[in-house]
PyMOL commands that place a pseudoatom at each C-alpha (Angstrom):
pseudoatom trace, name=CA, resn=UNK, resi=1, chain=A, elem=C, hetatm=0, pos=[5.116, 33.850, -34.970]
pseudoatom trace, name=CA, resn=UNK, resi=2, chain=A, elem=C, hetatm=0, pos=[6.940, 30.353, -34.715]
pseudoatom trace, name=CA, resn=UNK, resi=3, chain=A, elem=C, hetatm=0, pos=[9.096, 32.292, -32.097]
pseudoatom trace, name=CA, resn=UNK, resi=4, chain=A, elem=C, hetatm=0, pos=[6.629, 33.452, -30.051]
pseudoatom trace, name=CA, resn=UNK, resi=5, chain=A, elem=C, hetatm=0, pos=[5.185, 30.169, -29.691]
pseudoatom trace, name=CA, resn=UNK, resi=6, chain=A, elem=C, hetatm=0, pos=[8.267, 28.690, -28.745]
pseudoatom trace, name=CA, resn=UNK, resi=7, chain=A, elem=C, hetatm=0, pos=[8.756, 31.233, -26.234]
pseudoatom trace, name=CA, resn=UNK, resi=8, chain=A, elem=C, hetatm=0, pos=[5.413, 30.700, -24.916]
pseudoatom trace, name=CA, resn=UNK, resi=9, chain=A, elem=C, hetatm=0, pos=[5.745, 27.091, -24.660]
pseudoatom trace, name=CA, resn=UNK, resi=10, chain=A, elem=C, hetatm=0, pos=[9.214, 27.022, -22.748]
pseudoatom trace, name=CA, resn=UNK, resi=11, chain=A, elem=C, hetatm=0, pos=[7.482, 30.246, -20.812]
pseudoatom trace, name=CA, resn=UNK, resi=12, chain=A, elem=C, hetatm=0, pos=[4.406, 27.395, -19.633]
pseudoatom trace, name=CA, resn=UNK, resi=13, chain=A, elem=C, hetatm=0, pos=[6.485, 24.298, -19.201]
pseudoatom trace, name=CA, resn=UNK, resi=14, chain=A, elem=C, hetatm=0, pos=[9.304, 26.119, -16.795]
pseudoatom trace, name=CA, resn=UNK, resi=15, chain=A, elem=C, hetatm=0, pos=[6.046, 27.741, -14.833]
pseudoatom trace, name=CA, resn=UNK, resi=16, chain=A, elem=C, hetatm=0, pos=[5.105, 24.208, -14.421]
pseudoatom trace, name=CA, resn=UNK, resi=17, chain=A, elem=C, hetatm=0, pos=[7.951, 22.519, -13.384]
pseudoatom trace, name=CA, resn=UNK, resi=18, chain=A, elem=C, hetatm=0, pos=[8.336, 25.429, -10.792]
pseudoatom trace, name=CA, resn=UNK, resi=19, chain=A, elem=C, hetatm=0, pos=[5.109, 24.337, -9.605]
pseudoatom trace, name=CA, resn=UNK, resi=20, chain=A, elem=C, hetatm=0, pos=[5.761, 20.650, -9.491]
pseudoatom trace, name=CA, resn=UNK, resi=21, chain=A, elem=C, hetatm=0, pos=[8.610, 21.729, -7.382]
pseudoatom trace, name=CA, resn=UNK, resi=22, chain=A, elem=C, hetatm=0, pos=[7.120, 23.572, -4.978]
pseudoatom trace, name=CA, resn=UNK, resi=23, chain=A, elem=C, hetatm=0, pos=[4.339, 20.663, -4.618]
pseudoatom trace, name=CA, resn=UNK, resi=24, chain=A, elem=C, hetatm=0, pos=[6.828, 18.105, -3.299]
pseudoatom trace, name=CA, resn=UNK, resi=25, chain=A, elem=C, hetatm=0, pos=[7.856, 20.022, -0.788]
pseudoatom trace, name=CA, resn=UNK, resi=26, chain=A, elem=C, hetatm=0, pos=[4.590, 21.199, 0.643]
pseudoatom trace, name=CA, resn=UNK, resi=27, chain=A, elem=C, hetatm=0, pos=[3.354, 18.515, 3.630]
pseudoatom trace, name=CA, resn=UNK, resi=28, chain=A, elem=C, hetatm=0, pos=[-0.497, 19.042, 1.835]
pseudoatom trace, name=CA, resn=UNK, resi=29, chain=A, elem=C, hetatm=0, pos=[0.756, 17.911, -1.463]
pseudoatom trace, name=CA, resn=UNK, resi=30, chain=A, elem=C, hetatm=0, pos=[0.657, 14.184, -2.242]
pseudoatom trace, name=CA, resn=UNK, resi=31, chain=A, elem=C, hetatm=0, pos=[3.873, 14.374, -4.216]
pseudoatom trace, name=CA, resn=UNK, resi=32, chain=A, elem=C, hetatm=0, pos=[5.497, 14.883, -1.130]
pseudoatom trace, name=CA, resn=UNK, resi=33, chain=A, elem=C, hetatm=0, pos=[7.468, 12.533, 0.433]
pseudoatom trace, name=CA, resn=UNK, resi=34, chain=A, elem=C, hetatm=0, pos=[8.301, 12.178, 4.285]
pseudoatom trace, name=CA, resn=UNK, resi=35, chain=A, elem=C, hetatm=0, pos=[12.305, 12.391, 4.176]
pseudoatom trace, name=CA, resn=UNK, resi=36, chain=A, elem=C, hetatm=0, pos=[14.459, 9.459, 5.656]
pseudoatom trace, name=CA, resn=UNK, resi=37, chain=A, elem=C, hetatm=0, pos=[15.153, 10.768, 9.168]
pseudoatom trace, name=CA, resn=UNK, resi=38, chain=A, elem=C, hetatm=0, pos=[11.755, 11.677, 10.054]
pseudoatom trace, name=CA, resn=UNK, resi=39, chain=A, elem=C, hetatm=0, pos=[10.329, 10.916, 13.891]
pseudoatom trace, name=CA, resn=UNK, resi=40, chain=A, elem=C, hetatm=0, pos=[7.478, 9.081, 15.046]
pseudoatom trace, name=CA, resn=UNK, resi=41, chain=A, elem=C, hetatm=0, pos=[6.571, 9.697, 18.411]
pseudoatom trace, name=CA, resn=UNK, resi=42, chain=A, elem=C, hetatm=0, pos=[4.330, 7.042, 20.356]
pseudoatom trace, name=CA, resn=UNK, resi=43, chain=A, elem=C, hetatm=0, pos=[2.606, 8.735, 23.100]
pseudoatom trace, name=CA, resn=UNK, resi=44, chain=A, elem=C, hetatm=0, pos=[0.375, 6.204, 24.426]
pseudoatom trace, name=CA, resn=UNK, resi=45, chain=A, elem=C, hetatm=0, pos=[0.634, 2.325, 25.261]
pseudoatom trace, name=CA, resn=UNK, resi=46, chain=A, elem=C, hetatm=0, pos=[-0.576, -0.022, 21.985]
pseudoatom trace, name=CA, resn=UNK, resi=47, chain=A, elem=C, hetatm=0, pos=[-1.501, -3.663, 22.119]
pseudoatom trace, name=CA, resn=UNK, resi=48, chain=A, elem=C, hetatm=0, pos=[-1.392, -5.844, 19.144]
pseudoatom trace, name=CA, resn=UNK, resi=49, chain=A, elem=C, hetatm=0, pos=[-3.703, -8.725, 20.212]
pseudoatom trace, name=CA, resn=UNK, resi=50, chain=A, elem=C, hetatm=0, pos=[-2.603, -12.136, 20.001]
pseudoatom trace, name=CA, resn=UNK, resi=51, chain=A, elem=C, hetatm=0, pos=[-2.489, -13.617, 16.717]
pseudoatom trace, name=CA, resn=UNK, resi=52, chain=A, elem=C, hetatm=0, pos=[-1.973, -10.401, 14.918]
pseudoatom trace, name=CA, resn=UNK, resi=53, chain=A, elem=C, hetatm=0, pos=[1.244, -8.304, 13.162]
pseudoatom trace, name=CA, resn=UNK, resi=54, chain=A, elem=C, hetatm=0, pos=[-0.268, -4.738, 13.891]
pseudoatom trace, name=CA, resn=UNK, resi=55, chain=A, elem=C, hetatm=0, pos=[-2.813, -2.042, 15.002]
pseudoatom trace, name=CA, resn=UNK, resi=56, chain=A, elem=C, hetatm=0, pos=[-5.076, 0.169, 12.961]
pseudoatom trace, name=CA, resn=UNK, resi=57, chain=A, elem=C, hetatm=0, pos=[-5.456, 3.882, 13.046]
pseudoatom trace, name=CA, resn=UNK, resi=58, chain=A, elem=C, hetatm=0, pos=[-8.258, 5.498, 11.334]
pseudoatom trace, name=CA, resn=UNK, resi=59, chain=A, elem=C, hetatm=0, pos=[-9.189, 8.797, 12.901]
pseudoatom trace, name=CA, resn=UNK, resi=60, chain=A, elem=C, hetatm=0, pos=[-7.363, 9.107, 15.357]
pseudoatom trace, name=CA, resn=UNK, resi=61, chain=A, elem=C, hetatm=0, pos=[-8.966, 5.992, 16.482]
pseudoatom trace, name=CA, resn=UNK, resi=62, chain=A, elem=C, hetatm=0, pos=[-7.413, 2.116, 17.446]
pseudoatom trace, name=CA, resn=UNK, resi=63, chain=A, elem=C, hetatm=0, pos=[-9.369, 0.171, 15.216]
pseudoatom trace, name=CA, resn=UNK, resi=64, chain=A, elem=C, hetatm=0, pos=[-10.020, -3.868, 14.331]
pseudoatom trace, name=CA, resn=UNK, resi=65, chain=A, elem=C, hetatm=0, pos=[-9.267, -4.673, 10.487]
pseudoatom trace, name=CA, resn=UNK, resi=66, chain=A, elem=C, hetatm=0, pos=[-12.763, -5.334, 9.925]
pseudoatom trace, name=CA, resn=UNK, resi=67, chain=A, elem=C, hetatm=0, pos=[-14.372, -1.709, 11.090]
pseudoatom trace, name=CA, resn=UNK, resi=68, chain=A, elem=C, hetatm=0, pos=[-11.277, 0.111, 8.724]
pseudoatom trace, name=CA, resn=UNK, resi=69, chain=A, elem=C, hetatm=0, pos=[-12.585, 2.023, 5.722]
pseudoatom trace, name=CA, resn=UNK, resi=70, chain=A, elem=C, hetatm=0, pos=[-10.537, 0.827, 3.093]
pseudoatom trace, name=CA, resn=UNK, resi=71, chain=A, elem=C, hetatm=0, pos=[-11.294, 3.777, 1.022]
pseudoatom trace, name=CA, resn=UNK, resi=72, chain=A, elem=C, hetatm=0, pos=[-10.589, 6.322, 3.820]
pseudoatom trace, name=CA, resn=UNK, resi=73, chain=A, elem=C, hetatm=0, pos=[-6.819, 7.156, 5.120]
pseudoatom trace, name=CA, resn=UNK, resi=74, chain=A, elem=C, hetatm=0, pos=[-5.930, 4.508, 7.795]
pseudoatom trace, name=CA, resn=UNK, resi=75, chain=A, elem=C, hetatm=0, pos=[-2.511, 3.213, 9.285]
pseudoatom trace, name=CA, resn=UNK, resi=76, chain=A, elem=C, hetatm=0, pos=[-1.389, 0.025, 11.030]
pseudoatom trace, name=CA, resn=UNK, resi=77, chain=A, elem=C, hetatm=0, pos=[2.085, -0.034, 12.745]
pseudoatom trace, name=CA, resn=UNK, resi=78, chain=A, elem=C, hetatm=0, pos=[3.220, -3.950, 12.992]
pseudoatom trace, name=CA, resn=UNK, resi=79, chain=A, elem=C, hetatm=0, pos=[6.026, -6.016, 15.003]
pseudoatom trace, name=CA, resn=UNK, resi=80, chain=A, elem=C, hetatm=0, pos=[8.246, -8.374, 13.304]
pseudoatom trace, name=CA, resn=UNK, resi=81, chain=A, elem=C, hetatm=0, pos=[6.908, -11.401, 14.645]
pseudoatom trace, name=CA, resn=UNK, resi=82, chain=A, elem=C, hetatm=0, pos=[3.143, -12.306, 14.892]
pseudoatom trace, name=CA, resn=UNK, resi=83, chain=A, elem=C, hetatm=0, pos=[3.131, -14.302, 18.837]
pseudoatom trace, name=CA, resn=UNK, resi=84, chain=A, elem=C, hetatm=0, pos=[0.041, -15.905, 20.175]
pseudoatom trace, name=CA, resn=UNK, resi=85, chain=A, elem=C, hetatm=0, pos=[0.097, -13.880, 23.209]
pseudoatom trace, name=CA, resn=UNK, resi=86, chain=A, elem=C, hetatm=0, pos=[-0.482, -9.482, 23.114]
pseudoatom trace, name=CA, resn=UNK, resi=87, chain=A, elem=C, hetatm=0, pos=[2.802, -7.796, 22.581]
pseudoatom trace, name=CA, resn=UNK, resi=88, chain=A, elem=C, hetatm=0, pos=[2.919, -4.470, 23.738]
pseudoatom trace, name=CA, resn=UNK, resi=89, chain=A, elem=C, hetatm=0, pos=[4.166, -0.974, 22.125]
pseudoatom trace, name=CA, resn=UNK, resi=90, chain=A, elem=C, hetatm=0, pos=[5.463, 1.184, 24.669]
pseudoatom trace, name=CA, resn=UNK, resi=91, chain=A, elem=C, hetatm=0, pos=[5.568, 5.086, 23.998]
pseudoatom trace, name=CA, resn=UNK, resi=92, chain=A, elem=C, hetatm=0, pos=[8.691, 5.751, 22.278]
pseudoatom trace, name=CA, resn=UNK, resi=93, chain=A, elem=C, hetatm=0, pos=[10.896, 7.495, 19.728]
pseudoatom trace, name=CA, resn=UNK, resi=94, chain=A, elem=C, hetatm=0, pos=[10.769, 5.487, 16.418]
pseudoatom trace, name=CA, resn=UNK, resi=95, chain=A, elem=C, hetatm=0, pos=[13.505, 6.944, 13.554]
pseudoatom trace, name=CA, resn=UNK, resi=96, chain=A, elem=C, hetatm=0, pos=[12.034, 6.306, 9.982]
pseudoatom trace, name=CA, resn=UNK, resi=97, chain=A, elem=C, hetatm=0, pos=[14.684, 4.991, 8.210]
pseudoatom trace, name=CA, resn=UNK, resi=98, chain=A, elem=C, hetatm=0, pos=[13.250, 4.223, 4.970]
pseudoatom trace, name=CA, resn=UNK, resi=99, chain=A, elem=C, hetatm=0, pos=[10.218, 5.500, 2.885]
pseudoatom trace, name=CA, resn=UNK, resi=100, chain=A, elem=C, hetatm=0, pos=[8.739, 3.470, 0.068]
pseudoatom trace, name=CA, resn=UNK, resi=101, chain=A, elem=C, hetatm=0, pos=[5.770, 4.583, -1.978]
pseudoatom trace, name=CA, resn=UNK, resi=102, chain=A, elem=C, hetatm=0, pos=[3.865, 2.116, -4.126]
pseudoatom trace, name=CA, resn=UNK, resi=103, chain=A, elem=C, hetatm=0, pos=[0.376, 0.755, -5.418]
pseudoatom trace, name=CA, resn=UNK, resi=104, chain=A, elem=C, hetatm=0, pos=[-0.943, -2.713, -4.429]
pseudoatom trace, name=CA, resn=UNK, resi=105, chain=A, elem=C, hetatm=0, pos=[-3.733, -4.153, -7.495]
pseudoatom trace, name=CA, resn=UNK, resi=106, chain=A, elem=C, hetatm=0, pos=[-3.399, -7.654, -6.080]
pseudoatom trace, name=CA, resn=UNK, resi=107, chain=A, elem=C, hetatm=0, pos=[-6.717, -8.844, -5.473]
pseudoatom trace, name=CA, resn=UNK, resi=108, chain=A, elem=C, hetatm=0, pos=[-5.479, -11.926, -3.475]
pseudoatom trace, name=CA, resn=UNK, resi=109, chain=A, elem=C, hetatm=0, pos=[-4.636, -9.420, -0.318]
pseudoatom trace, name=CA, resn=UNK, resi=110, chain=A, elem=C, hetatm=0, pos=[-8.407, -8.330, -0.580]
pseudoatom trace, name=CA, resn=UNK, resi=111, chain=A, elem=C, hetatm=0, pos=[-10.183, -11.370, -1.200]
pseudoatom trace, name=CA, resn=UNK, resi=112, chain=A, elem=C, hetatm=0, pos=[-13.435, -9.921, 0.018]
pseudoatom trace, name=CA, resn=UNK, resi=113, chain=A, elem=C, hetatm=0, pos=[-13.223, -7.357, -2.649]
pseudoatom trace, name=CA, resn=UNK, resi=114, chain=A, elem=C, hetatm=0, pos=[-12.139, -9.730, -5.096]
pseudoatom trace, name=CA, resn=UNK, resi=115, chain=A, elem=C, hetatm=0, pos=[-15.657, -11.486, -4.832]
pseudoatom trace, name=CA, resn=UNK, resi=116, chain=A, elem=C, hetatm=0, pos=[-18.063, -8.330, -5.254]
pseudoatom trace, name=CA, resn=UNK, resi=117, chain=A, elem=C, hetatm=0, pos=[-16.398, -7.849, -8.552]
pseudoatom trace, name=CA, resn=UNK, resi=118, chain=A, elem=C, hetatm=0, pos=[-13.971, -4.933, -7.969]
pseudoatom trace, name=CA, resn=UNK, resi=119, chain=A, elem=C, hetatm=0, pos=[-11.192, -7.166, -9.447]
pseudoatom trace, name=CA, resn=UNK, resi=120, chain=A, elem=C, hetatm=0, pos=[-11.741, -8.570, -13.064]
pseudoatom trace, name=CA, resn=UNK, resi=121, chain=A, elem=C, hetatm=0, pos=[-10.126, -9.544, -15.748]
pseudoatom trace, name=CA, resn=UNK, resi=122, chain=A, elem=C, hetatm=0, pos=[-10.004, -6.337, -17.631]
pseudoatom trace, name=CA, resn=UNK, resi=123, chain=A, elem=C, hetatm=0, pos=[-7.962, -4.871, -14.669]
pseudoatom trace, name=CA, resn=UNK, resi=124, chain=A, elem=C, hetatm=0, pos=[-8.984, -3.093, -11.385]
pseudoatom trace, name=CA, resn=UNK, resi=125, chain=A, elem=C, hetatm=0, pos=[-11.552, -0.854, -10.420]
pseudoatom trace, name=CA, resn=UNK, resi=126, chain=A, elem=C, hetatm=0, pos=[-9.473, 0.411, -7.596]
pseudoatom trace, name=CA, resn=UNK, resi=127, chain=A, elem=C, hetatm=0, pos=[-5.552, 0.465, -6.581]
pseudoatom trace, name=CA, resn=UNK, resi=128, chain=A, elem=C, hetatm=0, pos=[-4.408, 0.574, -2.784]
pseudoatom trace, name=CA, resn=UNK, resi=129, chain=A, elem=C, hetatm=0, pos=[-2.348, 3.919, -2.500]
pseudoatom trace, name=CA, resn=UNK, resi=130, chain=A, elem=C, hetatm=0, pos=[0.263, 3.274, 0.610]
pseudoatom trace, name=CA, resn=UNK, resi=131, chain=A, elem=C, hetatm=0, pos=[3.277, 4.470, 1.978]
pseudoatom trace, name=CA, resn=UNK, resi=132, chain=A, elem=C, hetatm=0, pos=[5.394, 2.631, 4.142]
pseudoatom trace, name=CA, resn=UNK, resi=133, chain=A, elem=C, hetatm=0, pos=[7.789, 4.158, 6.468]
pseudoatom trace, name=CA, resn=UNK, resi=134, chain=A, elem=C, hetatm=0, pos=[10.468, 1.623, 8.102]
pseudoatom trace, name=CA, resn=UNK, resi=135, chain=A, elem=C, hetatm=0, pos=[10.860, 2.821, 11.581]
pseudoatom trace, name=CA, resn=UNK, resi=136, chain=A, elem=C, hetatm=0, pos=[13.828, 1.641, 13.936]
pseudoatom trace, name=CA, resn=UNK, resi=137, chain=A, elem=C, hetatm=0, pos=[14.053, 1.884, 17.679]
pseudoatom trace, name=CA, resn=UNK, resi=138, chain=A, elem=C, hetatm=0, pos=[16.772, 0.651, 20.123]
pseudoatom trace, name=CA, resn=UNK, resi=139, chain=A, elem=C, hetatm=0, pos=[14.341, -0.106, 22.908]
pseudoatom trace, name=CA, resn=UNK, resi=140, chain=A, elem=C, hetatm=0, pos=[11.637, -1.514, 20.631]
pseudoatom trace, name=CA, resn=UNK, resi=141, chain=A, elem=C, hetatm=0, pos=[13.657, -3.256, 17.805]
pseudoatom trace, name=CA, resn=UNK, resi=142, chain=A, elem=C, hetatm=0, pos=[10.126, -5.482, 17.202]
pseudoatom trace, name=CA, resn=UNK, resi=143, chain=A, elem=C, hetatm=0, pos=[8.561, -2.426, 15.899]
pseudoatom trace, name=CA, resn=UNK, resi=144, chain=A, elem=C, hetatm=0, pos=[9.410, -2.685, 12.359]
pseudoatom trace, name=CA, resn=UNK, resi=145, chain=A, elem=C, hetatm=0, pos=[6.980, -0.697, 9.733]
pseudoatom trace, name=CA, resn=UNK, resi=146, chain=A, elem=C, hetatm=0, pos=[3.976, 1.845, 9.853]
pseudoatom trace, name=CA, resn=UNK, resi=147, chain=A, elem=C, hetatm=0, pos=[2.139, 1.719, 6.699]
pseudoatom trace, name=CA, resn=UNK, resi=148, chain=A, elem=C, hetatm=0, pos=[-0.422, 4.500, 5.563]
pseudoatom trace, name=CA, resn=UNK, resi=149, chain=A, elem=C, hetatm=0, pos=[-2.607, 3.491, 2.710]
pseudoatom trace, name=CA, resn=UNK, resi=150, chain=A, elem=C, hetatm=0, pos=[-6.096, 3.960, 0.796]
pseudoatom trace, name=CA, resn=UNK, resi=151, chain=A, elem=C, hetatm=0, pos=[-7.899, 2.585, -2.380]
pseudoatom trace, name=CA, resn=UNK, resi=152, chain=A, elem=C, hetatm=0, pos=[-8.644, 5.335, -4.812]
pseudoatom trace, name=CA, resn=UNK, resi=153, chain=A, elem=C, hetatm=0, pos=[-9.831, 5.177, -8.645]
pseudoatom trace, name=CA, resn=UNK, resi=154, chain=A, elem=C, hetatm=0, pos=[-6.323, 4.715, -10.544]
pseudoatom trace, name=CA, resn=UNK, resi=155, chain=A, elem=C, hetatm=0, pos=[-8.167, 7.541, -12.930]
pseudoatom trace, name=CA, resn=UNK, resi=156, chain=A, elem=C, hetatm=0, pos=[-7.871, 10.522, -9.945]
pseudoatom trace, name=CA, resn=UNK, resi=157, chain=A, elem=C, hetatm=0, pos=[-5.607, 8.676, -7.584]
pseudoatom trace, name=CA, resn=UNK, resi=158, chain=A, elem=C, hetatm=0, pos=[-3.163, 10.055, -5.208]
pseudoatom trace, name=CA, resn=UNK, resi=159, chain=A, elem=C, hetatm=0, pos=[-0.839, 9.054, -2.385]
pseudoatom trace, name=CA, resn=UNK, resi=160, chain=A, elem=C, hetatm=0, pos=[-1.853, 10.520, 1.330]
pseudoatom trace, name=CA, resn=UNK, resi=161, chain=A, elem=C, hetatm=0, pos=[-0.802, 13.346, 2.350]
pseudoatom trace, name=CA, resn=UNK, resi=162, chain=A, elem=C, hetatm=0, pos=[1.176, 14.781, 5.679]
pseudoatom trace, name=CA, resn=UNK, resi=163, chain=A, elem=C, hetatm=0, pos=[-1.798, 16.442, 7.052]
pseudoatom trace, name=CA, resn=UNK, resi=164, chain=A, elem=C, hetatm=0, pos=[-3.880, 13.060, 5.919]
pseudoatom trace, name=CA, resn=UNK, resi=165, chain=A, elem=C, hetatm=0, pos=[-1.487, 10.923, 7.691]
pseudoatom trace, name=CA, resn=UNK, resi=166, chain=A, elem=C, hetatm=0, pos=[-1.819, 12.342, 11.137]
pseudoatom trace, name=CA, resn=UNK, resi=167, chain=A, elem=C, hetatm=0, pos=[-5.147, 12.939, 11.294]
pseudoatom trace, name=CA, resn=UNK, resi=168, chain=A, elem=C, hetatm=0, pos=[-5.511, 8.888, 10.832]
pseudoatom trace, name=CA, resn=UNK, resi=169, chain=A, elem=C, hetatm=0, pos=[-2.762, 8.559, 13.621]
pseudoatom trace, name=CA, resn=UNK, resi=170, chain=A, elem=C, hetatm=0, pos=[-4.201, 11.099, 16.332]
pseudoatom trace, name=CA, resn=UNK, resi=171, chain=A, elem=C, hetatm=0, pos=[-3.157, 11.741, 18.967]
pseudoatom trace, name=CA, resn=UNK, resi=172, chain=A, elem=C, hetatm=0, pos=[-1.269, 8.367, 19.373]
pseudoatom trace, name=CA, resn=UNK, resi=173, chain=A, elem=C, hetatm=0, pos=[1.434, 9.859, 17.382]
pseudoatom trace, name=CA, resn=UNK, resi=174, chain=A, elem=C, hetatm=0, pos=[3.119, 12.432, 16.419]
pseudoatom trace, name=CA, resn=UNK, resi=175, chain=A, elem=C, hetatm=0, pos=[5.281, 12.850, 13.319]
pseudoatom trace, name=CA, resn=UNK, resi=176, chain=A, elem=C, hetatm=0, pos=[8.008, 14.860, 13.344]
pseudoatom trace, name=CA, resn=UNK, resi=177, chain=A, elem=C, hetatm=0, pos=[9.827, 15.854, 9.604]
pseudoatom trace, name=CA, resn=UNK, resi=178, chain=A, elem=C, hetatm=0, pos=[13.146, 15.645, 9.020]
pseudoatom trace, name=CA, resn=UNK, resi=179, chain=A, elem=C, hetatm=0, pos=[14.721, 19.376, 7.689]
for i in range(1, 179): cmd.bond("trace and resi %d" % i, "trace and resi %d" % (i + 1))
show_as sticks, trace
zoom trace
């Protein structure tokens, strides 16, 4: 009996590592991660305004920070430098050259969430879920980072996946995975 328990159990926990396995390589699976290597093609002209690092993507739509639903996929390529004057993104080829996955609880980035109470001092009632891809460009070395990010309940939270990514991006982009 104590055999065919063990059996059982190494039977279930191979089935679900074969599982987890196949999950981070499917593009609809949040445990999947876009490979170094990966392209993202800009098809149409951006403008960061003056005064600002990036644009927002929510969509498939150029958006201002303040219409963004935080709790809904969104993006927001940015430059290096933040100028007083527009800088313009011209269509290009950007290589992603680095992927980084994390969770951001700091309340001090969201201060306007901080004050309705979502932040307090027993911990958070929601985490920001991003992933940033590092993108490089030899015409456009400005161009620096396109982060992908939502809040979710840390109790059911995942990162974004593939498919969730470029429907926020649209048809400004398109991104192209790495074999």
């Amino acid at each position: 009996m104590v055999r065919l328990a063990l059996v059982l159990a190494l039977t279930l926990l191979s089935a679900n590592q074969a599982l987890a396995e196949k999950a981070k390589k499917s593009e609809d699976s949040p445990y999947y991660t876009v490979p170094a290597g990966s392209k993202l093609l800009l098809h149409k002209p951006l403008t960061v305004p003056a005064s600002k690092a990036g644009v927002y993507f929510q969509g498939g739509e150029v958006l201002p920070h303040k219409n963004v639903d935080q709790y809904y996929p969104h993006c927001k390529i940015e430059v290096k430098d933040v100028k007083d004057t527009p800088q313009s993104i011209e269509p290009d080829e950007f290589v992603v050259y680095k992927v980084v996955e994390g969770e951001d609880y700091s309340a001090a980035a969201y201060p306007r969430l901080a004050g309705l109470g979502i932040f307090s001092a027993g911990g958070t009632g929601r985490v920001m879920y991003f992933t940033d891809f590092y993108l490089r460009s030899a015409k456009q070395p400005d161009v620096r980072l396109l982060t992908c990010q939502h809040w979710e309940d840390p109790s059911d939270a995942e990162y974004l996946t593939v498919r969730q990514i470029r429907k926020a991006l649209g048809e400004f982009f398109t991104l192209k995975l790495a074999e």
